[in-house]
Each structure stands twice: as structure tokens, then as C-alpha cells.
PDB file with SEQRES, HELIX, SHEET and CRYST1 records, atoms N, CA, C and O in Angstrom:
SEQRES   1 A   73  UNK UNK UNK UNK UNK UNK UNK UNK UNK UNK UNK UNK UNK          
SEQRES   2 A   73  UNK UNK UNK UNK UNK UNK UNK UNK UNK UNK UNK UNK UNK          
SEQRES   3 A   73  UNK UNK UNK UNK UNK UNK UNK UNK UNK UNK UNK UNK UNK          
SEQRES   4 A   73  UNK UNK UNK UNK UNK UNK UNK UNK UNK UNK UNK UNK UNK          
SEQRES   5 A   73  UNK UNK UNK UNK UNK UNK UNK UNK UNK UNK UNK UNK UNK          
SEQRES   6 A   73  UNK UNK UNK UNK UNK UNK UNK UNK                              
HELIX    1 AA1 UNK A    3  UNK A   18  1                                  16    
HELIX    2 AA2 UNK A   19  UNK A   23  3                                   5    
HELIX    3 AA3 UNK A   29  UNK A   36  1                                   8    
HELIX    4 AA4 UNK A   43  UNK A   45  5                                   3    
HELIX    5 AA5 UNK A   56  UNK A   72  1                                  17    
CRYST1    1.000    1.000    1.000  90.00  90.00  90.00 P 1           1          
ATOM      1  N   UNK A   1       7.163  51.397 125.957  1.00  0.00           N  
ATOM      2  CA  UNK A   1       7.890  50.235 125.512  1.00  0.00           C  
ATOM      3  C   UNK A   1       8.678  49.598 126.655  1.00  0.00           C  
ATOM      4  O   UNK A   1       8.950  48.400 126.722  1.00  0.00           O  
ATOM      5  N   UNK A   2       8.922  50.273 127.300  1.00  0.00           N  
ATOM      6  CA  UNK A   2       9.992  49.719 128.862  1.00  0.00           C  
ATOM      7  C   UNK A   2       9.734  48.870 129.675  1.00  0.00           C  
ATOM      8  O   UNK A   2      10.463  48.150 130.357  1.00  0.00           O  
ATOM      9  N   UNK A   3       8.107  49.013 129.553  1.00  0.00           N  
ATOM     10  CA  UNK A   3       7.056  48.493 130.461  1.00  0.00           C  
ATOM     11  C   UNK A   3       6.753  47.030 130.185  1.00  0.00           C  
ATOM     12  O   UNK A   3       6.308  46.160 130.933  1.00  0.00           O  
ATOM     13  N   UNK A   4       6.992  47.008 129.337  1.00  0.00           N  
ATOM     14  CA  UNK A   4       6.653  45.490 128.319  1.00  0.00           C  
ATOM     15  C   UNK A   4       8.101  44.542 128.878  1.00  0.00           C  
ATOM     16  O   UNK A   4       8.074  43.312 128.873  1.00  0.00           O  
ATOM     17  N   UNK A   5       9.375  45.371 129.363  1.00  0.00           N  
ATOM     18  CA  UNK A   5      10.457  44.877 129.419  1.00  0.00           C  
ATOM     19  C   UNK A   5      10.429  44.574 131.395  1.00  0.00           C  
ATOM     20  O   UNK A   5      10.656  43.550 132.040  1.00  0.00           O  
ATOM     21  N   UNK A   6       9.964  46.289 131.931  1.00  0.00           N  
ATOM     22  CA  UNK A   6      10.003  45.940 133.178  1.00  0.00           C  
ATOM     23  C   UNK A   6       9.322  44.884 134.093  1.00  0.00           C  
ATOM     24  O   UNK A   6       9.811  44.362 135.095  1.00  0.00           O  
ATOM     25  N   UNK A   7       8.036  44.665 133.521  1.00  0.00           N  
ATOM     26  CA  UNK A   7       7.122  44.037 134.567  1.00  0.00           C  
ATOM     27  C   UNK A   7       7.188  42.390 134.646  1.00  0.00           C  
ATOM     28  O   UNK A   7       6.908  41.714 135.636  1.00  0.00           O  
ATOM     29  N   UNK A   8       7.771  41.755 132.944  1.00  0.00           N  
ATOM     30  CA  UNK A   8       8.205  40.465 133.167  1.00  0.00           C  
ATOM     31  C   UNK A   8       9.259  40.533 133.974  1.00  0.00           C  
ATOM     32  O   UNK A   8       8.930  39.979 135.022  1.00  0.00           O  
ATOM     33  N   UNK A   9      10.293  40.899 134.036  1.00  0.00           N  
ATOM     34  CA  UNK A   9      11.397  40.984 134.659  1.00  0.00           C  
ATOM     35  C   UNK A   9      11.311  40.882 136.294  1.00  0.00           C  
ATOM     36  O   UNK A   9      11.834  39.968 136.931  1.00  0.00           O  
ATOM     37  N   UNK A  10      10.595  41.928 136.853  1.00  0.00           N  
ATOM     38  CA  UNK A  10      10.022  41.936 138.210  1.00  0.00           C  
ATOM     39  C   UNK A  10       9.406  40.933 138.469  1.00  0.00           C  
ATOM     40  O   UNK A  10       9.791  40.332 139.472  1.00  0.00           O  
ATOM     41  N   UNK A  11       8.738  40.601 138.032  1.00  0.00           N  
ATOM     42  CA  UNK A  11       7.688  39.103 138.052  1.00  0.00           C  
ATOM     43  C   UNK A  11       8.347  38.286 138.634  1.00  0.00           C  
ATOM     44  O   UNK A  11       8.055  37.845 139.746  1.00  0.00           O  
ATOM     45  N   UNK A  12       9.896  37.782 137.593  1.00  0.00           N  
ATOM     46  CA  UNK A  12      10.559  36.614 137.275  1.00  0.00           C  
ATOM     47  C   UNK A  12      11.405  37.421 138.764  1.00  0.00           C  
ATOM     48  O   UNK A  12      12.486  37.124 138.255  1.00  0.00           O  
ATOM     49  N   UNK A  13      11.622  37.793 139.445  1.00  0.00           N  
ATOM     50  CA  UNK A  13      12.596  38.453 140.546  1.00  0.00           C  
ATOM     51  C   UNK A  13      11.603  37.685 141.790  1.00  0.00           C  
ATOM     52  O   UNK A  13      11.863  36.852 142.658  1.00  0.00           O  
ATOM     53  N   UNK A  14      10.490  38.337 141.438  1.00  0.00           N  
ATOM     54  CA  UNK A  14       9.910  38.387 142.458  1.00  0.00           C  
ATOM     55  C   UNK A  14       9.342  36.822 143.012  1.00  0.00           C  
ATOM     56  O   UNK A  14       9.340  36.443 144.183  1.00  0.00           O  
ATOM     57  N   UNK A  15       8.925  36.142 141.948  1.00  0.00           N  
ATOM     58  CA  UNK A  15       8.677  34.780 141.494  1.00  0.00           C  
ATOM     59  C   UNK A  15      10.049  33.715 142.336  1.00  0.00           C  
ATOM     60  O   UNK A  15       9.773  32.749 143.046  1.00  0.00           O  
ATOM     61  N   UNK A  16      11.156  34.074 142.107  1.00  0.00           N  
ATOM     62  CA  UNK A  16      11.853  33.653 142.175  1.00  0.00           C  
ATOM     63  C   UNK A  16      12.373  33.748 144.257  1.00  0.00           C  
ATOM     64  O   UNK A  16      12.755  32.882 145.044  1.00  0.00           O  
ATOM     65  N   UNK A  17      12.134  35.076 144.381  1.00  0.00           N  
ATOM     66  CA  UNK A  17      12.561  35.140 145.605  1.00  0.00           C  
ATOM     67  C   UNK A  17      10.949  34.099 146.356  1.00  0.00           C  
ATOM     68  O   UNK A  17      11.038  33.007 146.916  1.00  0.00           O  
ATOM     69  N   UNK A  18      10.036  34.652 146.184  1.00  0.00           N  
ATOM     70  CA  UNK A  18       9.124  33.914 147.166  1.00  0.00           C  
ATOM     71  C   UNK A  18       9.114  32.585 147.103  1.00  0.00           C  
ATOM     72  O   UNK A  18       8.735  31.996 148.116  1.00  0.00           O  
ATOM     73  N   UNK A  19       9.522  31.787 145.917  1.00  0.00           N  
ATOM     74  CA  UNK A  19       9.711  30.232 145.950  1.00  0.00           C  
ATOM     75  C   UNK A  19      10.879  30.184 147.255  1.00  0.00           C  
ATOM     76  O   UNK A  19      10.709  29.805 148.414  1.00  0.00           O  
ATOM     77  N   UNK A  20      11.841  30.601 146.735  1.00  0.00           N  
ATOM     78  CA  UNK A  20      13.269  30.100 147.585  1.00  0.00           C  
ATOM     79  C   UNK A  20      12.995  30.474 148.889  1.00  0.00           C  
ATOM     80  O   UNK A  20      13.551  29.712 149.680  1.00  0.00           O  
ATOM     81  N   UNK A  21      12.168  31.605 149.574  1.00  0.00           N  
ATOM     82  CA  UNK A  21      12.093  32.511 150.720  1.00  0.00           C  
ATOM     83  C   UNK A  21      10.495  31.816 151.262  1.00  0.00           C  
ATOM     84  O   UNK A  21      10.236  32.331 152.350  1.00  0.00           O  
ATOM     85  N   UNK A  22       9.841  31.236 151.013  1.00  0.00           N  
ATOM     86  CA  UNK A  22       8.304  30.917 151.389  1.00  0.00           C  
ATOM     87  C   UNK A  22       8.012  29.240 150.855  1.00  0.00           C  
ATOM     88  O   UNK A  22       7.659  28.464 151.743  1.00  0.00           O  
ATOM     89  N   UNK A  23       8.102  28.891 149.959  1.00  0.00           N  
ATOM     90  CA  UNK A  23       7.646  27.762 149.454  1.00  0.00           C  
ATOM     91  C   UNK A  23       8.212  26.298 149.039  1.00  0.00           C  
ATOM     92  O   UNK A  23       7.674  25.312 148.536  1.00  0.00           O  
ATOM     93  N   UNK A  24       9.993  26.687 149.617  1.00  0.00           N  
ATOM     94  CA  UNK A  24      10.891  25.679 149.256  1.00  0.00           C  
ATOM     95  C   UNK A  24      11.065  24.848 150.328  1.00  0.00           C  
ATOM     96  O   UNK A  24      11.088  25.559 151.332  1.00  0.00           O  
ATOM     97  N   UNK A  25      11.247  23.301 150.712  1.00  0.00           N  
ATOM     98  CA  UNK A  25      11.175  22.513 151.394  1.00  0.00           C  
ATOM     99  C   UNK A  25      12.288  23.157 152.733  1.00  0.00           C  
ATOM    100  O   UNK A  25      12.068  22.842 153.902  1.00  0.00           O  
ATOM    101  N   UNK A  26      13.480  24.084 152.343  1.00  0.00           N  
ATOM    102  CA  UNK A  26      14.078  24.356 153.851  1.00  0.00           C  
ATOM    103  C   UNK A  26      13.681  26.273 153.658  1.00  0.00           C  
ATOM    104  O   UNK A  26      14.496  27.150 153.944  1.00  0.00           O  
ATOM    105  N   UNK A  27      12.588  26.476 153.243  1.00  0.00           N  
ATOM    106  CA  UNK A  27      12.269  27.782 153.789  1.00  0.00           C  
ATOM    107  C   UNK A  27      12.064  27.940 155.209  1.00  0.00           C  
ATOM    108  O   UNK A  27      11.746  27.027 155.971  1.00  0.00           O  
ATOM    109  N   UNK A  28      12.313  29.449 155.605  1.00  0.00           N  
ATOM    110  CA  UNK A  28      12.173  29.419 157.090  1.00  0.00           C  
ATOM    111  C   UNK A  28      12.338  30.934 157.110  1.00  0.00           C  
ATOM    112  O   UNK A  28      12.762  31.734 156.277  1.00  0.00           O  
ATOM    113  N   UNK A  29      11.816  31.066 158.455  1.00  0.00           N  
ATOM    114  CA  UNK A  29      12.008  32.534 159.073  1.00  0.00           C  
ATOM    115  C   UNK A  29      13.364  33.338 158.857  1.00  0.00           C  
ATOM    116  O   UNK A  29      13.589  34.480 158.458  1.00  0.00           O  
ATOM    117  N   UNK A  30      13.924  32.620 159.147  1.00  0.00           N  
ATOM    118  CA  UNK A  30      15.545  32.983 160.168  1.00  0.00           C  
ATOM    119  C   UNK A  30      16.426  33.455 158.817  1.00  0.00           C  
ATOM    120  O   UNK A  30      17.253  34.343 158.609  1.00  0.00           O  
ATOM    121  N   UNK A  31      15.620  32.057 157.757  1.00  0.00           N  
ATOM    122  CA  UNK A  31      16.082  32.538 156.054  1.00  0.00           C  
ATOM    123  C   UNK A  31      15.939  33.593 155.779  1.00  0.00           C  
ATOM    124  O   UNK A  31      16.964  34.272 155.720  1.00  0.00           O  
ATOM    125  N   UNK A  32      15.004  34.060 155.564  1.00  0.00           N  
ATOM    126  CA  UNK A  32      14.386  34.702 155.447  1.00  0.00           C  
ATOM    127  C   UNK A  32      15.037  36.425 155.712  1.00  0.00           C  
ATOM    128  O   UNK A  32      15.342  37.341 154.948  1.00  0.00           O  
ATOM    129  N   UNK A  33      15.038  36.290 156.836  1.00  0.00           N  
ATOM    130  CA  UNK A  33      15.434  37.513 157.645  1.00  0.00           C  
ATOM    131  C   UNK A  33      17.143  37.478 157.084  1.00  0.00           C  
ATOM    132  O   UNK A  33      17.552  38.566 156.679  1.00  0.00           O  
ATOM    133  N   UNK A  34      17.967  36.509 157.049  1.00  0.00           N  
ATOM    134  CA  UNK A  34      19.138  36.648 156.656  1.00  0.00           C  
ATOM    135  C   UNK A  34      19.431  36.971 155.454  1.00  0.00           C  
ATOM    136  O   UNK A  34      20.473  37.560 155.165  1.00  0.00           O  
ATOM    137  N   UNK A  35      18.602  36.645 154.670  1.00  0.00           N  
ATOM    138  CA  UNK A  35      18.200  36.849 153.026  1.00  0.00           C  
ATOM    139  C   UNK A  35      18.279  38.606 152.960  1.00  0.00           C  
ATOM    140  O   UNK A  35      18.971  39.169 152.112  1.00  0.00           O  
ATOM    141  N   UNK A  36      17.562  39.268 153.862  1.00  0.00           N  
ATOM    142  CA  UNK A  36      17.554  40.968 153.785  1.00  0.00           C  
ATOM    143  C   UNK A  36      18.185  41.645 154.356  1.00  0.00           C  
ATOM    144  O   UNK A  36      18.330  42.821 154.021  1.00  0.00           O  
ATOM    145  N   UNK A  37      18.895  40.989 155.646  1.00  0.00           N  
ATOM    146  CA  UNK A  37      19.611  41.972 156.626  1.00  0.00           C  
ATOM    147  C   UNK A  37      21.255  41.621 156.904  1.00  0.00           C  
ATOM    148  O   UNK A  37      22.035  41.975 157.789  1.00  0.00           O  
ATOM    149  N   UNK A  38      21.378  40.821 155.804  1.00  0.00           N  
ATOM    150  CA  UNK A  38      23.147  40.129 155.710  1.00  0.00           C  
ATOM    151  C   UNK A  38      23.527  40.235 154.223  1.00  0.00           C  
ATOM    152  O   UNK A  38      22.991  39.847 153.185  1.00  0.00           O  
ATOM    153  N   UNK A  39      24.677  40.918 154.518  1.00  0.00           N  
ATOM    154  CA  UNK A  39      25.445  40.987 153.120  1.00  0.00           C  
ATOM    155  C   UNK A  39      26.388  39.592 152.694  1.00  0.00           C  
ATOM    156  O   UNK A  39      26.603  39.405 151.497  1.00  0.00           O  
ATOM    157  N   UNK A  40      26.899  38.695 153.640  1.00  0.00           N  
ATOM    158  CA  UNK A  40      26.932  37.272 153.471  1.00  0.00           C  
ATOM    159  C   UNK A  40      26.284  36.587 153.319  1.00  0.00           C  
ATOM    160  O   UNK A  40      26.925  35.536 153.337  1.00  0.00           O  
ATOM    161  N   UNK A  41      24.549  36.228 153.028  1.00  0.00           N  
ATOM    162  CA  UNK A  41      24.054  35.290 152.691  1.00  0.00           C  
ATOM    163  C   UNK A  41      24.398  34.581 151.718  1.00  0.00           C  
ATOM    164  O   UNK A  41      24.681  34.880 150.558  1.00  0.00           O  
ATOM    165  N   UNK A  42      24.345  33.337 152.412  1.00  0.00           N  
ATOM    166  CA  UNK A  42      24.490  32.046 151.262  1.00  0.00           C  
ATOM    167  C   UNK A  42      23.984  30.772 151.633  1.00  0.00           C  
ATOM    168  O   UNK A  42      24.563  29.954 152.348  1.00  0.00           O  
ATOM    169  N   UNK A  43      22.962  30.663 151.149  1.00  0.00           N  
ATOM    170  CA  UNK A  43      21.930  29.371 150.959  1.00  0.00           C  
ATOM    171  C   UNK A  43      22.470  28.188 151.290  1.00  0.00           C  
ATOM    172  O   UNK A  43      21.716  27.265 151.599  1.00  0.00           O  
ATOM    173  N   UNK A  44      24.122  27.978 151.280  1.00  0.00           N  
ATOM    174  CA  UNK A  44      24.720  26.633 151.906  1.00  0.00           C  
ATOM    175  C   UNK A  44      24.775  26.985 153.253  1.00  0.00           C  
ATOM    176  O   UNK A  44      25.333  26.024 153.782  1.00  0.00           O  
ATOM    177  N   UNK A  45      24.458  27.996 154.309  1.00  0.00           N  
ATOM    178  CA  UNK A  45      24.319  28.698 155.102  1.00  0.00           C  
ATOM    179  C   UNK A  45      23.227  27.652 156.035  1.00  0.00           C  
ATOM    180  O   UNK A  45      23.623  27.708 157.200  1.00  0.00           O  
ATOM    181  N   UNK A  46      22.267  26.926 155.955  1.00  0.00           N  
ATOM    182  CA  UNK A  46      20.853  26.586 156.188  1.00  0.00           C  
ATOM    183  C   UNK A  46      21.119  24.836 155.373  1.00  0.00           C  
ATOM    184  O   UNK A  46      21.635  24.210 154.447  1.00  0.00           O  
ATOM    185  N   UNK A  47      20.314  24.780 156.575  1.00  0.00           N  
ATOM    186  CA  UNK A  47      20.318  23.261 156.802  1.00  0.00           C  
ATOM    187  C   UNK A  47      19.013  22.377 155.582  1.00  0.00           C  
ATOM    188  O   UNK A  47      18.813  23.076 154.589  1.00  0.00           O  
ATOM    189  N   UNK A  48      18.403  21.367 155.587  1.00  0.00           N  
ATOM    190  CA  UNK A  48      17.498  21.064 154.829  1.00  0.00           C  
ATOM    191  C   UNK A  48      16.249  21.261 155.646  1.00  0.00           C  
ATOM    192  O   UNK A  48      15.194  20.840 155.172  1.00  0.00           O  
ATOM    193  N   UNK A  49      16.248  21.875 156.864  1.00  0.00           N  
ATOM    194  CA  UNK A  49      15.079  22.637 157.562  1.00  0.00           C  
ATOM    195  C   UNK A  49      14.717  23.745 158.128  1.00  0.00           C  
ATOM    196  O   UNK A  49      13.888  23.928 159.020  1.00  0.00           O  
ATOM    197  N   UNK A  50      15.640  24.770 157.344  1.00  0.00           N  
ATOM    198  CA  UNK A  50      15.875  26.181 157.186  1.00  0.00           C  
ATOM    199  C   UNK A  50      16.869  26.482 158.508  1.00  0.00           C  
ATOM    200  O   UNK A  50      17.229  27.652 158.645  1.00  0.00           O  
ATOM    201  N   UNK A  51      17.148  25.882 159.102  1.00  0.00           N  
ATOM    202  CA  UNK A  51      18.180  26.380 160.422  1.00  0.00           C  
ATOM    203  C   UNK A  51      19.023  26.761 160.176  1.00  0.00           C  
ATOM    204  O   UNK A  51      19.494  26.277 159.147  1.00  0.00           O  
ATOM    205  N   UNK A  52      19.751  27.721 160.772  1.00  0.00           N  
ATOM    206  CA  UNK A  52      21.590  27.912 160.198  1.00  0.00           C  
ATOM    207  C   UNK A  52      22.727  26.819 160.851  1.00  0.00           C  
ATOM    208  O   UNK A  52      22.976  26.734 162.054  1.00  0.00           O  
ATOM    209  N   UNK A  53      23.310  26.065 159.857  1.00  0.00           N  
ATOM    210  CA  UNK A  53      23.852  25.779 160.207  1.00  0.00           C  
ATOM    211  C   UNK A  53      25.489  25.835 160.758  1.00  0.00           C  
ATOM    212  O   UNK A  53      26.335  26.530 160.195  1.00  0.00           O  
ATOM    213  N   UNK A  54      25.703  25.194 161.655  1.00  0.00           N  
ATOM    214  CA  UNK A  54      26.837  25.548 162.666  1.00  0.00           C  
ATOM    215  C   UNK A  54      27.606  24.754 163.107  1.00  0.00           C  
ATOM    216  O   UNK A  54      27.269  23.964 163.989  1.00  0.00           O  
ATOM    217  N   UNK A  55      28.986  24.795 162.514  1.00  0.00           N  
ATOM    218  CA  UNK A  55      30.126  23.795 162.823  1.00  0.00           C  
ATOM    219  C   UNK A  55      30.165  23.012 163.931  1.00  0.00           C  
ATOM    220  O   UNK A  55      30.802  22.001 163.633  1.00  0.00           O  
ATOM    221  N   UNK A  56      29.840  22.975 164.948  1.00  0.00           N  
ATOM    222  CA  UNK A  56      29.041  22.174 165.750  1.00  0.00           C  
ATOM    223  C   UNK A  56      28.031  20.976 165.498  1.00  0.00           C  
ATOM    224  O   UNK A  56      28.289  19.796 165.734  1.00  0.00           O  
ATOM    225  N   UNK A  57      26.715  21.518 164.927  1.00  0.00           N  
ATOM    226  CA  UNK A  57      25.853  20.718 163.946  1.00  0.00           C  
ATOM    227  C   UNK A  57      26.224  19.560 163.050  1.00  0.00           C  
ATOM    228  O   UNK A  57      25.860  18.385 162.991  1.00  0.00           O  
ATOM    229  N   UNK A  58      27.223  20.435 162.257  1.00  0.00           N  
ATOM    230  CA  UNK A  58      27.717  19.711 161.797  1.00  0.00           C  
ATOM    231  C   UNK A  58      28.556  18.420 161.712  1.00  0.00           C  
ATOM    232  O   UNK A  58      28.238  17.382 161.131  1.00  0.00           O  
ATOM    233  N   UNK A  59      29.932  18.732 162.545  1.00  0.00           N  
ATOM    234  CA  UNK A  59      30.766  17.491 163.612  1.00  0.00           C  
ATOM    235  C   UNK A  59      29.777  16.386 163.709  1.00  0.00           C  
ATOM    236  O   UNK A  59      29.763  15.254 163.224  1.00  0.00           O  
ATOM    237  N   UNK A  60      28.897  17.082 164.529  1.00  0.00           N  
ATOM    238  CA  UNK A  60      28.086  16.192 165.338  1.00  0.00           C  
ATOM    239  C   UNK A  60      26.942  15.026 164.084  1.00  0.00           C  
ATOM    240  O   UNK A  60      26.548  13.864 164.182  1.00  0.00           O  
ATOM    241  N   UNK A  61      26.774  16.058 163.059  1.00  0.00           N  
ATOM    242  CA  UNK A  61      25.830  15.235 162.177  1.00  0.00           C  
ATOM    243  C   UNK A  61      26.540  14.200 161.569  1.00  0.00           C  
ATOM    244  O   UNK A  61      25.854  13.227 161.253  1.00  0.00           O  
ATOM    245  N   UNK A  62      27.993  14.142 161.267  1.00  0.00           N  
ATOM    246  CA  UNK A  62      29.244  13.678 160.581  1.00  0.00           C  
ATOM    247  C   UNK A  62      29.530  12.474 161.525  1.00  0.00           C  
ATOM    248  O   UNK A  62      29.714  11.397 160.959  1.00  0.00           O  
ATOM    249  N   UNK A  63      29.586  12.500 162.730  1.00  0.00           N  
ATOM    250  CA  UNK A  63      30.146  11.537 164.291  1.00  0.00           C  
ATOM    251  C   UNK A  63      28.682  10.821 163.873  1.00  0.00           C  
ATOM    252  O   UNK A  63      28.705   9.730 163.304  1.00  0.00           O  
ATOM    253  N   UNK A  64      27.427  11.478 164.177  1.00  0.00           N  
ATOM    254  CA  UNK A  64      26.241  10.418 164.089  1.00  0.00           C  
ATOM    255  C   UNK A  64      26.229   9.350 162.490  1.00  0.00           C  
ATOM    256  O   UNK A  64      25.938   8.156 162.415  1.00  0.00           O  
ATOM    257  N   UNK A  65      26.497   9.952 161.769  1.00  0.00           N  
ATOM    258  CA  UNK A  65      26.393   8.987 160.570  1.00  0.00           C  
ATOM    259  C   UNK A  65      27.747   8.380 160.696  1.00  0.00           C  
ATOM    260  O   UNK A  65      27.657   7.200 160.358  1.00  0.00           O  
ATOM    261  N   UNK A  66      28.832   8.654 161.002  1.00  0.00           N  
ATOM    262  CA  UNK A  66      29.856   7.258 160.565  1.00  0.00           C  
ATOM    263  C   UNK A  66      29.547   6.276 161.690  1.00  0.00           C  
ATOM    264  O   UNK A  66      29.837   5.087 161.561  1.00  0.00           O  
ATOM    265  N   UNK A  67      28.889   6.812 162.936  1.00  0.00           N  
ATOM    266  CA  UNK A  67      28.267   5.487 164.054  1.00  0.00           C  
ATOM    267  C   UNK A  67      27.305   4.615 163.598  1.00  0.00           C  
ATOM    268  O   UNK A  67      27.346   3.441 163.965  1.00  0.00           O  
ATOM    269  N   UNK A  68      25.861   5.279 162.348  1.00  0.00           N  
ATOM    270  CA  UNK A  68      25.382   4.576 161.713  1.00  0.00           C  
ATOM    271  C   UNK A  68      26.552   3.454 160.686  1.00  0.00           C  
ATOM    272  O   UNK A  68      26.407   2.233 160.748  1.00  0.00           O  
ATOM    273  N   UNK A  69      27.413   3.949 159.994  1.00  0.00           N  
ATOM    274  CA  UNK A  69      27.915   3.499 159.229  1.00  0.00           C  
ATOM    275  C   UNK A  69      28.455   1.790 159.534  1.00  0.00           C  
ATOM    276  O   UNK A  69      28.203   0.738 158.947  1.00  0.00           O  
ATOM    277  N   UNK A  70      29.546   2.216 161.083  1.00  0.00           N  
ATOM    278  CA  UNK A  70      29.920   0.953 161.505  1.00  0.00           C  
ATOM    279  C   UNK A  70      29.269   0.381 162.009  1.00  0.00           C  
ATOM    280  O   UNK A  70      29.779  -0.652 162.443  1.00  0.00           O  
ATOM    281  N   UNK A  71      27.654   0.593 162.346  1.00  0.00           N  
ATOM    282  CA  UNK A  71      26.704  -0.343 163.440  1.00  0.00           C  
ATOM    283  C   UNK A  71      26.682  -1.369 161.528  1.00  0.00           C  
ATOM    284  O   UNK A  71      27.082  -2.505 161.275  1.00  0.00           O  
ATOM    285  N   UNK A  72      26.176  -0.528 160.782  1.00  0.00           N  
ATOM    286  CA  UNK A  72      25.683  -1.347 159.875  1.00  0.00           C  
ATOM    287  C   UNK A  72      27.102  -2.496 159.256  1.00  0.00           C  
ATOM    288  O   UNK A  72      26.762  -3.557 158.733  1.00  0.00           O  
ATOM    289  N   UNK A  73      28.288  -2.232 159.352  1.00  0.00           N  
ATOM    290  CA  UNK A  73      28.844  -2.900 159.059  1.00  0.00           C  
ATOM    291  C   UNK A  73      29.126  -4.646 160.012  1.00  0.00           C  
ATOM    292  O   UNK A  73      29.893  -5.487 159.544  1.00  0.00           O  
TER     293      UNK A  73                                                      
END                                                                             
């Protein structure tokens, strides 16, 4: 009877990790690897092209769009 309980369950685990870890538009290696070998992972962690992102990156992505902002104004 357990069996009927365990194997959907695993499925839906397993289902779930390979979308987010293999098949999602910012999957990536680096994800990947942080996903198993860090007890801090967190998916706001990674950019929309699996990179980690880094306060640096960031500044810098923030400075480039308000320069878009006032060219357009």
C-alpha cells in the first residue's frame, strides 16, 4: 500500500527538481551545482541566465537602466 503513496510522490520531487535544475529558461550549471552543495541556496540567487548574481552586477544593471531611462526622456 505505501508504494501506491511513494512513487507518485518521488515522481512529483523529482519532476519538479529537473524542470527548475535542466529545463527552465535561467537553468544552468553553476545552478545546479549550488542547488546540492550549498545550504543557502536561493533561486533569487541567479540571474535570468542562470549566473549568480553579484552586487556589483547588479549596481551596474540599475546605473545602465536609469541611463536608458533619461536618454529616453
Amino acid at each position: 500500500m505505501q508504494v501506491y503513496w511513494l512513487g507518485p510522490l518521488l515522481g512529483g520531487v523529482l519532476a519538479a527538481l529537473l524542470y527548475d535544475l535542466l529545463f527552465a529558461a535561467n537553468a544552468s550549471v553553476e545552478k545546479a551545482k549550488a542547488f546540492f552543495t550549498r545550504r543557502d541556496y536561493d533561486d533569487s540567487q541567479f540571474d535570468e541566465h542562470g549566473r549568480r548574481r553579484t552586487k556589483e552586477k547588479d549596481e551596474a544593471a540599475e546605473a545602465e537602466e536609469g541611463l536608458k531611462e533619461s536618454a529616453a526622456a
